[in-house]
C-alpha positions as CSV (number, residue, x, y, z in Angstrom):
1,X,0.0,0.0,0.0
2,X,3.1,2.1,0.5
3,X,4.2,4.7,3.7
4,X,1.1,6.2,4.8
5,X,1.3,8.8,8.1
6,X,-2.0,9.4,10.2
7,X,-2.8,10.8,13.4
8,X,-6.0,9.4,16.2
9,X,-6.1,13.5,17.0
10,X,-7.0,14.7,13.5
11,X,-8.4,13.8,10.0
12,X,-6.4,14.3,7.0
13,X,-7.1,17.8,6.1
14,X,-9.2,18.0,9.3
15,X,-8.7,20.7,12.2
16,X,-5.6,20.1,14.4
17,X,-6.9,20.4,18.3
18,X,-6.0,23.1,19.7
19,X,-4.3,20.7,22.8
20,X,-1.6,20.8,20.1
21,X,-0.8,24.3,19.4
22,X,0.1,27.6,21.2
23,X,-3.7,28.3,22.6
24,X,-3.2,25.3,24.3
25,X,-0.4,22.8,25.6
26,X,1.7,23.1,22.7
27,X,2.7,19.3,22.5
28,X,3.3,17.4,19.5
29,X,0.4,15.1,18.3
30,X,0.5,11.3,18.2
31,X,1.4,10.2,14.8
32,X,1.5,7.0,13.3
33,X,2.7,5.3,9.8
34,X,2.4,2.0,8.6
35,X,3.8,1.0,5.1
36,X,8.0,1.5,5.8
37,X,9.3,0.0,2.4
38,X,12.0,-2.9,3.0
39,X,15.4,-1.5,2.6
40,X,14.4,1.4,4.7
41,X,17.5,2.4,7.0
42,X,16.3,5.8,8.6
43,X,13.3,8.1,8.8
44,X,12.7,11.5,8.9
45,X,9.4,13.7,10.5
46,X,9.3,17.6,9.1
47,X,6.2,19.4,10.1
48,X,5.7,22.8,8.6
49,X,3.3,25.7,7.4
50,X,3.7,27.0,4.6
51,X,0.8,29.8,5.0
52,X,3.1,32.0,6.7
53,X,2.2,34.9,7.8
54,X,-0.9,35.1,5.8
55,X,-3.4,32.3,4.5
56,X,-3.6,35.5,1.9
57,X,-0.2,36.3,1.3
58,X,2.6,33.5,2.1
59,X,5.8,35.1,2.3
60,X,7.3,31.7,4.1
61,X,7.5,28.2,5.0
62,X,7.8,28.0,8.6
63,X,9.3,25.0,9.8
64,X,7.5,23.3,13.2
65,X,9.8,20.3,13.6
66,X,12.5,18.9,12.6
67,X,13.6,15.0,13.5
68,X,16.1,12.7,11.6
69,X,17.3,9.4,12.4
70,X,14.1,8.1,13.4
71,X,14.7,4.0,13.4
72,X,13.1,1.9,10.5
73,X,11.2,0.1,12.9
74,X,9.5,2.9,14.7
75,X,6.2,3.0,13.8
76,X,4.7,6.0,15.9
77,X,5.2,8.5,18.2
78,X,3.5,9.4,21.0
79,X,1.4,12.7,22.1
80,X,3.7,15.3,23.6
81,X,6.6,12.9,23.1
82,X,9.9,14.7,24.5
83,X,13.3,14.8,23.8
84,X,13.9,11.8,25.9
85,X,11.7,9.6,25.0
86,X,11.8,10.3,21.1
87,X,12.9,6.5,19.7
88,X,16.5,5.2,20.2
89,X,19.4,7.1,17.8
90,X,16.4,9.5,16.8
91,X,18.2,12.9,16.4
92,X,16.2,17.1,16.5
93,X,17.0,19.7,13.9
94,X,15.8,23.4,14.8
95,X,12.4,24.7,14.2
96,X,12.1,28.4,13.1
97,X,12.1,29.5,16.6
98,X,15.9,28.3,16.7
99,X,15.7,25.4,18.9
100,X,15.0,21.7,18.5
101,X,11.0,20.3,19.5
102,X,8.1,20.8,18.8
103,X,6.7,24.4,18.1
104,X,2.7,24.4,17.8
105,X,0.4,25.7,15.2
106,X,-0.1,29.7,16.3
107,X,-0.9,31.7,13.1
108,X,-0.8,35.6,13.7
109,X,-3.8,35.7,10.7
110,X,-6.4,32.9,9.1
111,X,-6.5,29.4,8.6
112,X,-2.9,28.0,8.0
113,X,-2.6,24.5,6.9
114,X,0.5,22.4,8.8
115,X,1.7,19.4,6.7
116,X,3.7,16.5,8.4
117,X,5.6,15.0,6.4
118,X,7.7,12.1,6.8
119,X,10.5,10.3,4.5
120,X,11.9,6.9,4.3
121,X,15.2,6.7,3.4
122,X,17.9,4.2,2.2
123,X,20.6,5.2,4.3
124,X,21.5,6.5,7.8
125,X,21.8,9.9,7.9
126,X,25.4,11.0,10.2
127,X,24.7,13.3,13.4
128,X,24.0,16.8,11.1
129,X,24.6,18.3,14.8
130,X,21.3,20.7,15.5
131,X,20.3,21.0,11.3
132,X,17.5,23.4,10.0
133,X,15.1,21.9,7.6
134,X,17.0,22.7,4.7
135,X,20.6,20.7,5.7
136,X,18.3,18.0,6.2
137,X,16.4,18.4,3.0
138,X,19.6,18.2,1.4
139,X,21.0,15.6,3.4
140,X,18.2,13.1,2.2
141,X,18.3,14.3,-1.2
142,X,18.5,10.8,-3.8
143,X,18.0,8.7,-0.9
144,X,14.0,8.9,-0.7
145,X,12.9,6.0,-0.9
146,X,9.1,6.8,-0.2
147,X,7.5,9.4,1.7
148,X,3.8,10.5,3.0
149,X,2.1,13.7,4.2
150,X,-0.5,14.3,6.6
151,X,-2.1,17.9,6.9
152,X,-3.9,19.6,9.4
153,X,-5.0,23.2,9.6
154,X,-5.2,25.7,12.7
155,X,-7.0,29.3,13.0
156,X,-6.5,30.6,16.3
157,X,-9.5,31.0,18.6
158,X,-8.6,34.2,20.0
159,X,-6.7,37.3,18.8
């Protein structure tokens, strides 16, 4: 059937709850994938939005999280997972806030849509130290193997 990524808090395309972003507890979501392809020697999570600012007017991709080195035979990870308990040899890039975890859904304006987005890849990617999104987009570049997307959208309930 091939690398699928879901999530028991939200529906593809569906409303992330706000437990999840910065109007509430701002911990990561449980998220689970099924589908790793044999051959698979790594994985890597990227969560962004790229609405940013404006729904209206994206000037940027802003990147939520960042994890590489996730084992081949993980298969999920927990709500509000920390750095501790990520799975064994899993390694955190930065978000856009400069510093490794989870950073929440919290648009300044509108509906944003966050896409989580995770890659199977044929190789084991060296410690990259604390990479952005970018050094590890380049990192896994031609080793891809297969990868799946799961988006959610956010529009703050207050100002």
């Amino acid at each position: 059937m091939g690398l699928a990524l879901t999530s028991p808090a939200f529906a593809p395309g569906g409303e992330i709850p706000t437990l999840f972003t910065c109007e509430g507890s701002d911990v990561s979501p449980p998220l689970v994938w099924t589908g790793v392809p044999d051959g698979t020697k790594g994985l890597v999570l990227i969560v962004d939005d790229p609405d940013a600012p404006d729904p209206a007017a994206p000037k940027m991709t802003w990147v939520h999280w960042v994890l590489y080195g996730i084992p081949p035979d993980a298969r999920s990870l927990p709500e509000g997972v920390a750095s501790g308990a990520l799975p064994a040899g899993t390694r955190e890039g930065l978000n856009d806030w400069k510093r490794t975890g989870y950073g929440g859904p919290c648009p300044p304006i509108g509906r944003h849509r966050y896409f989580h987005k995770l890659y199977a890849l044929d190789t084991e990617l060296p410690d990259l130290g604390a990479p952005t999104k970018a050094a590890v987009e380049a990192a896994i570049k031609g080793h891809v193997l297969a990868e799946a997307e799961l988006m959610g959208t956010y529009e703050k309930k207050s100002p």
